[in-house]
N, CA, C and O atoms as a MOPAC input file, in Angstrom:
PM7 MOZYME 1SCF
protein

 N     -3.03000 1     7.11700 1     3.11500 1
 C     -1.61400 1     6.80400 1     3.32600 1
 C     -1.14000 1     5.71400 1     2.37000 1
 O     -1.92600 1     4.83100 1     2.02700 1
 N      0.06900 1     5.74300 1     1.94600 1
 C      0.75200 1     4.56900 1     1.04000 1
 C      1.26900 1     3.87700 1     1.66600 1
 O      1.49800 1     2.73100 1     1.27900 1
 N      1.70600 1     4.40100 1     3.06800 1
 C      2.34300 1     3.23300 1     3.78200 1
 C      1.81400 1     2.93900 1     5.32900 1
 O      1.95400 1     3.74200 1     6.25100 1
 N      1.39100 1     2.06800 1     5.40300 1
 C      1.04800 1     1.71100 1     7.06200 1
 C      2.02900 1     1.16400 1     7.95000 1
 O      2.80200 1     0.28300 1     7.57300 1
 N      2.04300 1     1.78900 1     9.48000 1
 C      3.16500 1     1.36200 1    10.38400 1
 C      2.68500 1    -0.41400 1    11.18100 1
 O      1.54100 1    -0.51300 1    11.62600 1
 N      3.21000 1    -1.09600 1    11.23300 1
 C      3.34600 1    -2.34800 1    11.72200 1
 C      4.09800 1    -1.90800 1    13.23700 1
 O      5.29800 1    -1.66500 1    13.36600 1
 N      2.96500 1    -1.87400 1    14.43700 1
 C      2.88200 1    -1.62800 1    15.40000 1
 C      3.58400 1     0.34300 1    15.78900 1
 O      3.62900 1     1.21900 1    14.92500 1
 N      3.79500 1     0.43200 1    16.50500 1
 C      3.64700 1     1.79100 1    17.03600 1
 C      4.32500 1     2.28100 1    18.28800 1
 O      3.97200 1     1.58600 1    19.24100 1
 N      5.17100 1     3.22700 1    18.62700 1
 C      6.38500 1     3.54500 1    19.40800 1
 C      7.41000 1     2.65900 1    19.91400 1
 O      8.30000 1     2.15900 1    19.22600 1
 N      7.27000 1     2.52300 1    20.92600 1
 C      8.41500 1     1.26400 1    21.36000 1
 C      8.02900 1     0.00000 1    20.57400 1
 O      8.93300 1    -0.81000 1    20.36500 1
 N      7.12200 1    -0.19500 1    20.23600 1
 C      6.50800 1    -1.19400 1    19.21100 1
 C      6.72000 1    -1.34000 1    18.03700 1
 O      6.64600 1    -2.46200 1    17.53500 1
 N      7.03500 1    -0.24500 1    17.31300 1
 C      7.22600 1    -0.16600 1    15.69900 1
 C      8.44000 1    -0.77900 1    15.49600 1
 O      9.55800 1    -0.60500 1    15.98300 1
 N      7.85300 1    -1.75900 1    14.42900 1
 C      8.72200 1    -2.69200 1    13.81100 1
 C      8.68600 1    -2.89700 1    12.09800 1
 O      8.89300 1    -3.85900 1    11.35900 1
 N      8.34900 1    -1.61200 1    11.90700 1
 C      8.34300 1    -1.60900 1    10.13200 1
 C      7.15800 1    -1.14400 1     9.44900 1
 O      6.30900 1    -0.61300 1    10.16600 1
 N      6.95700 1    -1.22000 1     8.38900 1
 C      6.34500 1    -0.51900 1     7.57200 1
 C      5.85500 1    -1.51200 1     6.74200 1
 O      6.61400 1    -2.45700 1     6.53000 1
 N      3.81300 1    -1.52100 1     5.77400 1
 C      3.68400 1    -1.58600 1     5.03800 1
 C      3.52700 1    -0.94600 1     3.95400 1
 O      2.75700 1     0.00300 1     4.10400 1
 N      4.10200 1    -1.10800 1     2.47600 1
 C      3.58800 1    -0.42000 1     1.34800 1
 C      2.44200 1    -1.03900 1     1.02800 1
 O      2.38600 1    -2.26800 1     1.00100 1
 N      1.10300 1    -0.04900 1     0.67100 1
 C      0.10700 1    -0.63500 1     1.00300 1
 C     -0.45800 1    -0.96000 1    -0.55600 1
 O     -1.27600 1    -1.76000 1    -1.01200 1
 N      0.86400 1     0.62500 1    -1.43000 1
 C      0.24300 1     0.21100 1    -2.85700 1
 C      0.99000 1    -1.52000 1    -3.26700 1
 O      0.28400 1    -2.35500 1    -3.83200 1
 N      1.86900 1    -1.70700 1    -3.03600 1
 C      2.38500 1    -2.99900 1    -3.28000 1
 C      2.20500 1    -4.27500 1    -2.57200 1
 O      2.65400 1    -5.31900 1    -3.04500 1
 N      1.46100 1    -4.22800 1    -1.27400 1
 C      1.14600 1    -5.00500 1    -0.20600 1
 C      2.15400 1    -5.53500 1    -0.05200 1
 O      2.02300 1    -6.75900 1    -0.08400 1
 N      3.28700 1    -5.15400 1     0.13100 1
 C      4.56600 1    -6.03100 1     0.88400 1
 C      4.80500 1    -5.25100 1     2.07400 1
 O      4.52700 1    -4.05500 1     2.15500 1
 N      5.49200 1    -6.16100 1     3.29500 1
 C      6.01100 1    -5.07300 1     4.50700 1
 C      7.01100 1    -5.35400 1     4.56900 1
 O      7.26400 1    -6.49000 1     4.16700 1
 N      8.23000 1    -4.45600 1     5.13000 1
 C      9.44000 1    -4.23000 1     5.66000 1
 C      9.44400 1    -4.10400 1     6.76900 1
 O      9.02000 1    -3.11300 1     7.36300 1
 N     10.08200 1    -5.40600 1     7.42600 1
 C     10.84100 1    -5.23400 1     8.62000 1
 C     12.16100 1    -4.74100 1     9.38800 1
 O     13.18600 1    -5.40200 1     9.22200 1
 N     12.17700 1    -4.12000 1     9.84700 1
 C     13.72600 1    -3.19200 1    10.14700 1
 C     14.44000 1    -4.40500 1    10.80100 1
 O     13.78900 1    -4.99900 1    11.66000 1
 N     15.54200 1    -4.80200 1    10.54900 1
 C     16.52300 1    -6.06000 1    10.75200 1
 C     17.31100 1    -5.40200 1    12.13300 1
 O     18.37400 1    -5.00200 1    11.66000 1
 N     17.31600 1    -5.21800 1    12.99800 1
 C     18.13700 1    -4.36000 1    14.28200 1
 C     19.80000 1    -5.02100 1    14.06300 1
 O     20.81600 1    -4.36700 1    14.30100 1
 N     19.78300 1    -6.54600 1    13.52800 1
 C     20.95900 1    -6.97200 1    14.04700 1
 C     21.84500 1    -6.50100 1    12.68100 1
 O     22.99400 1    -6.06000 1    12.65600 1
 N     20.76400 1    -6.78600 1    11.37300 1
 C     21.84900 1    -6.00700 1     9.95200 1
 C     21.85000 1    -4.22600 1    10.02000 1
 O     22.91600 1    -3.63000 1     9.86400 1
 N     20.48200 1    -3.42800 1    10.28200 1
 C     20.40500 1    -2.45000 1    10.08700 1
 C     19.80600 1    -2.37100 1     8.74800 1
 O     19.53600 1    -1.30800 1     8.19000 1
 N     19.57300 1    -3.76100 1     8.16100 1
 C     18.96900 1    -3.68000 1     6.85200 1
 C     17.06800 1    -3.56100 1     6.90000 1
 O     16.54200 1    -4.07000 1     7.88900 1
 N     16.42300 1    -3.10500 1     6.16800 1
 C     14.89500 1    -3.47200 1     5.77000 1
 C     14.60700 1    -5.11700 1     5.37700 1
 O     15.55200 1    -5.54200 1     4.71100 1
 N     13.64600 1    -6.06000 1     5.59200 1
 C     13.71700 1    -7.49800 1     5.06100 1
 C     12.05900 1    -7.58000 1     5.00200 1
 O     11.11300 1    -7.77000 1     5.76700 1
 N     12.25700 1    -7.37900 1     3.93200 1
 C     11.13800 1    -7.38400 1     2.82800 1
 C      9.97900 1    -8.85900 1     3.08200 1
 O     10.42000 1   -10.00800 1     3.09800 1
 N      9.02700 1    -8.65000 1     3.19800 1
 C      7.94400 1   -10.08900 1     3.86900 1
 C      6.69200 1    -9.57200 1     3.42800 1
 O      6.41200 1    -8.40900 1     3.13900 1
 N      5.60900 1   -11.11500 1     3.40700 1
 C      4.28900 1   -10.45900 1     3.81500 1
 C      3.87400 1    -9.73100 1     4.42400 1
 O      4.70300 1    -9.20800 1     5.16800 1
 N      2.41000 1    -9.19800 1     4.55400 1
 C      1.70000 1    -8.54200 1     5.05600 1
 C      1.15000 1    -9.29100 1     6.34000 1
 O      0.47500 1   -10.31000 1     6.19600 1
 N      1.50700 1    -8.66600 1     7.89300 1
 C      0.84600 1    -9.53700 1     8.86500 1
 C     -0.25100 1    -9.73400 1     9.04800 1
 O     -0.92900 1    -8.76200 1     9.38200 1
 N     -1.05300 1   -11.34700 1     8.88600 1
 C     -2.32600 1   -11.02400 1     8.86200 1
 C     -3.20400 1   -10.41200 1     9.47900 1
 O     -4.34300 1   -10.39200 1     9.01200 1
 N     -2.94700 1    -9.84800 1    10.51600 1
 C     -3.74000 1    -8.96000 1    11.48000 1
 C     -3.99600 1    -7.37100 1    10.70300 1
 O     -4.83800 1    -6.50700 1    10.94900 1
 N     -2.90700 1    -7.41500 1     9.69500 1
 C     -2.96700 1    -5.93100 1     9.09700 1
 C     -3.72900 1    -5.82200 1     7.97400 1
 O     -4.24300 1    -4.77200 1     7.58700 1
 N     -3.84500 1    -7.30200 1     7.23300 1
 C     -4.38300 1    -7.63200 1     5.92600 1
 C     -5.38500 1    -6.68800 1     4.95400 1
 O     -5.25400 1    -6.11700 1     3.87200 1
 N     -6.69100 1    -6.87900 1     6.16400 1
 C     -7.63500 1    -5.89800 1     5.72500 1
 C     -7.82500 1    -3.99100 1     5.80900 1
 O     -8.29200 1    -3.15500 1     5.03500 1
 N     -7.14900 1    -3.93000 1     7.25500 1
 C     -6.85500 1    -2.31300 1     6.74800 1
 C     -6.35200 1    -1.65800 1     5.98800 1
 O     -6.73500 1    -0.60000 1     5.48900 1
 N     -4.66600 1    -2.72900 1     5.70100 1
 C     -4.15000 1    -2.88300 1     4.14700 1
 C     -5.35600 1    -2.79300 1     3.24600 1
 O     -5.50200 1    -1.69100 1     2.71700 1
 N     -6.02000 1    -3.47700 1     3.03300 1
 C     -7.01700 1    -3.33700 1     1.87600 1
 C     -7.40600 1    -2.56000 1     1.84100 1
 O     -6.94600 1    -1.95200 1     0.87500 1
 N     -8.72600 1    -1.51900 1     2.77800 1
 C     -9.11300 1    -0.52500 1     2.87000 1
 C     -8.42000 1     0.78800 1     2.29400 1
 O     -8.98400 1     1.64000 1     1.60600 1
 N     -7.07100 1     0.79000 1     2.70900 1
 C     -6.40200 1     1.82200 1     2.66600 1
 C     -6.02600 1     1.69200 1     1.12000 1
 O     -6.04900 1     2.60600 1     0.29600 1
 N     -5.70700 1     0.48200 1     0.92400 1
 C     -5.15800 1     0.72500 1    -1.14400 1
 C     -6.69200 1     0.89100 1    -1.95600 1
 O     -6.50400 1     1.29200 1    -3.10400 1
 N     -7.91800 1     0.71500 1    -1.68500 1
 C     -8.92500 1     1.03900 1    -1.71200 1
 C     -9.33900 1     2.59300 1    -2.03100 1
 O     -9.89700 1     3.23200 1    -2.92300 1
 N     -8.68900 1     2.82200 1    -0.68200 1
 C     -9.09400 1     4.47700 1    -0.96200 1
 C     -8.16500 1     5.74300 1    -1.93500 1
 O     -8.31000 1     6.89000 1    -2.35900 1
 N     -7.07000 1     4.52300 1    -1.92100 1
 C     -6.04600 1     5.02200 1    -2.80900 1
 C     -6.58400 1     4.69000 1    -4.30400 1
 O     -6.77500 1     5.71100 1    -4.96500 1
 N     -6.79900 1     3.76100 1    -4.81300 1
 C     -7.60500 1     3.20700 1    -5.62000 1
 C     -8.47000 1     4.14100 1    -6.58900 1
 O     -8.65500 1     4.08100 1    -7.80400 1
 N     -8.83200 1     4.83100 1    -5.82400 1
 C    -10.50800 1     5.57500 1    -5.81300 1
 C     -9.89600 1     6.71100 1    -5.96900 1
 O    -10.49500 1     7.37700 1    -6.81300 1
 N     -8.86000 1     7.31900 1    -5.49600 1
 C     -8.65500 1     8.43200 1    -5.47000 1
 C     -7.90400 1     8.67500 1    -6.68900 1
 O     -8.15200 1     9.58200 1    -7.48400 1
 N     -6.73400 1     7.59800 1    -6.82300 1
 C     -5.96900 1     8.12500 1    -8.38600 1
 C     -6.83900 1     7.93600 1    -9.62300 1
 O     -6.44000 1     8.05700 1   -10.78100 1
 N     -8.09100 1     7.62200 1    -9.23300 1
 C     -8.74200 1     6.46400 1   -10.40400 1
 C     -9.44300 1     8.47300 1   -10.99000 1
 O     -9.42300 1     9.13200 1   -12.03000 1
 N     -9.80000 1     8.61400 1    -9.99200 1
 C    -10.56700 1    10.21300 1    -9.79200 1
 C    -10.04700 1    11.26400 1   -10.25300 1
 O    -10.70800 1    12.30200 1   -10.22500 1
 N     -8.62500 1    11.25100 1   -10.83500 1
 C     -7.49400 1    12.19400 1   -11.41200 1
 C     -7.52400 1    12.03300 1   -12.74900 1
 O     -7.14500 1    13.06200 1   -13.30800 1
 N     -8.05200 1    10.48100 1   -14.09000 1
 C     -7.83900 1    10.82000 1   -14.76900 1
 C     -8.96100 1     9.95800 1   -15.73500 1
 O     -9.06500 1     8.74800 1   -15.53600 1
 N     -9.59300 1    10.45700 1   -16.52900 1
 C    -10.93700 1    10.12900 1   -17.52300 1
 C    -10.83700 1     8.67600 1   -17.83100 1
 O    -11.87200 1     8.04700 1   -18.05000 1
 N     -9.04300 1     7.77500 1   -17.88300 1
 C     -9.11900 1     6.96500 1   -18.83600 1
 C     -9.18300 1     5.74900 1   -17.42300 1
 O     -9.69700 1     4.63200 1   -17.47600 1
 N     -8.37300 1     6.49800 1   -16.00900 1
 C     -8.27000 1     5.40500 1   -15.27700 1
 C     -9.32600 1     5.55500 1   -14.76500 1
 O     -9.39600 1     4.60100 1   -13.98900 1
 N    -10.32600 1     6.19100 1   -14.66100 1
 C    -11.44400 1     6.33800 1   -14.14800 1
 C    -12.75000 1     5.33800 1   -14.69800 1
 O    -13.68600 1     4.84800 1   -14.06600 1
 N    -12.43500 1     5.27400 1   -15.96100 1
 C    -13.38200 1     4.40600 1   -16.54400 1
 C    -12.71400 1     2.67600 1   -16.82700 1
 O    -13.40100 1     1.67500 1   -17.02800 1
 N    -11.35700 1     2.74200 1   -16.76800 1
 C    -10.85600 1     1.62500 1   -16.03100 1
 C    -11.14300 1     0.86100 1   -15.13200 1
 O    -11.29800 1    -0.36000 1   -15.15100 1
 N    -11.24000 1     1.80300 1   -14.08600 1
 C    -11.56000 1     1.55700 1   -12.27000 1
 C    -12.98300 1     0.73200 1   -12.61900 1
 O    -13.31100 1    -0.33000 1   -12.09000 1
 N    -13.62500 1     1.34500 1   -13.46500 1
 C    -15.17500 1     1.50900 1   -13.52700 1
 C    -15.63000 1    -0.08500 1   -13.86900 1
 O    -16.36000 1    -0.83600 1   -13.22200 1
 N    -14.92300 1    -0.30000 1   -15.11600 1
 C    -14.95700 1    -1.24100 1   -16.05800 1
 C    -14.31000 1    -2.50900 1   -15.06100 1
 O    -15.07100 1    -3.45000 1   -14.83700 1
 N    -13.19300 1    -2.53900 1   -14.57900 1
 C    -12.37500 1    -3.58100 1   -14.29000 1
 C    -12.13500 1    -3.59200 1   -12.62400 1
 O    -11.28300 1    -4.34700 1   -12.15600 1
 N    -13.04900 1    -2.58200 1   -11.62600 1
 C    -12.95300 1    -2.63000 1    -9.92600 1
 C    -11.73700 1    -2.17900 1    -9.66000 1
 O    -11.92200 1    -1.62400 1    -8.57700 1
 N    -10.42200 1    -2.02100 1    -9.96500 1
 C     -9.32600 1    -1.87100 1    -9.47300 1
 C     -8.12700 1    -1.31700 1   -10.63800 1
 O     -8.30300 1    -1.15700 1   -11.84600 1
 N     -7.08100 1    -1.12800 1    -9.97300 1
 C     -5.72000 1    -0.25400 1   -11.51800 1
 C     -4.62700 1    -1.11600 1   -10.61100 1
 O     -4.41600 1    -1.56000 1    -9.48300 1
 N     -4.13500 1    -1.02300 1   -11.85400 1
 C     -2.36100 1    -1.66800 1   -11.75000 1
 C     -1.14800 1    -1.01700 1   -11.04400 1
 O     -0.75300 1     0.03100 1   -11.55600 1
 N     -0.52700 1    -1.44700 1   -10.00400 1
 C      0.32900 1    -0.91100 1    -9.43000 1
 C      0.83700 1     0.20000 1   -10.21500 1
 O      0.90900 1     1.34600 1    -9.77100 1
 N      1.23900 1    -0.19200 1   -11.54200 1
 C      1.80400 1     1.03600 1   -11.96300 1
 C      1.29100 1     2.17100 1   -12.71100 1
 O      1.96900 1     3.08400 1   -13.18000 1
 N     -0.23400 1     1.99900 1   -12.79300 1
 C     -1.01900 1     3.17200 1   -12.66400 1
 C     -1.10300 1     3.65300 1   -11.40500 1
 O     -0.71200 1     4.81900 1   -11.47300 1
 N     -1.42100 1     3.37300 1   -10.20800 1
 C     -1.19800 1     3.97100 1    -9.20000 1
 C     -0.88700 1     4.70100 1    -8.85400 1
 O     -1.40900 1     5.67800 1    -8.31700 1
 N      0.70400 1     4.23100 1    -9.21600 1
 C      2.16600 1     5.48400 1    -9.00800 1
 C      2.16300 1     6.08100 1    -9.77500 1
 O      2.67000 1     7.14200 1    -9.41100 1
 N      1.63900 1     6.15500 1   -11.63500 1
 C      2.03500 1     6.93800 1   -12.29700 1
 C      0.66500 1     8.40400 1   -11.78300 1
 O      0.81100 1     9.60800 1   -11.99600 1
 N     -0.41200 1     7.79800 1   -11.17500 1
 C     -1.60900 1     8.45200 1   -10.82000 1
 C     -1.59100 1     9.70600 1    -9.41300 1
 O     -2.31400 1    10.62400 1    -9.02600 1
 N     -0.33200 1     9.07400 1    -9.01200 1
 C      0.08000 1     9.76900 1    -7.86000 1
 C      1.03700 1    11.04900 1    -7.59200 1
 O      1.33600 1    11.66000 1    -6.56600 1
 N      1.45300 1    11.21500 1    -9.20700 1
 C      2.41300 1    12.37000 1    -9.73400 1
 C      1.64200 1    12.92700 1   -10.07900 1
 O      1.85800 1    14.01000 1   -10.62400 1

């Protein structure tokens, strides 16, 4: 997943992007999104999850693959470009 939910039914209160590690909180009183850290309780599944994302776009192409290899991790905007 790219994005993880920050709690769950009557609970859900927003969304993390997990390739960017920022979360959005749904504002009830603007109706706006308000953009924040990552709650630390979510921190590490966050990690896990851009991890496996990580691994997976790295696996699509020879050059980010030996990137991944060379340097543990790719740049947000390999990511996304890895994800088209």
């Amino acid at each position: 997943p790219i994005q993880y939910p920050i709690g769950s039914e009557e609970n859900f209160k927003g969304i993390v992007n997990v390739i960017s590690n920022r979360a959005r909180y749904f504002n009830a009183k603007t109706g706006d999104m308000d953009d924040c850290d990552v709650p630390q309780e979510l921190i590490e599944k966050v990690k896990e999850c851009k991890d496996m994302i990580v691994e997976a776009v790295a696996e699509t192409d020879e050059a980010l693959l030996d990137k991944y290899f060379n340097e543990g991790t790719l740049s947000d905007e390999e990511i996304y470009d890895g994800l088209i």
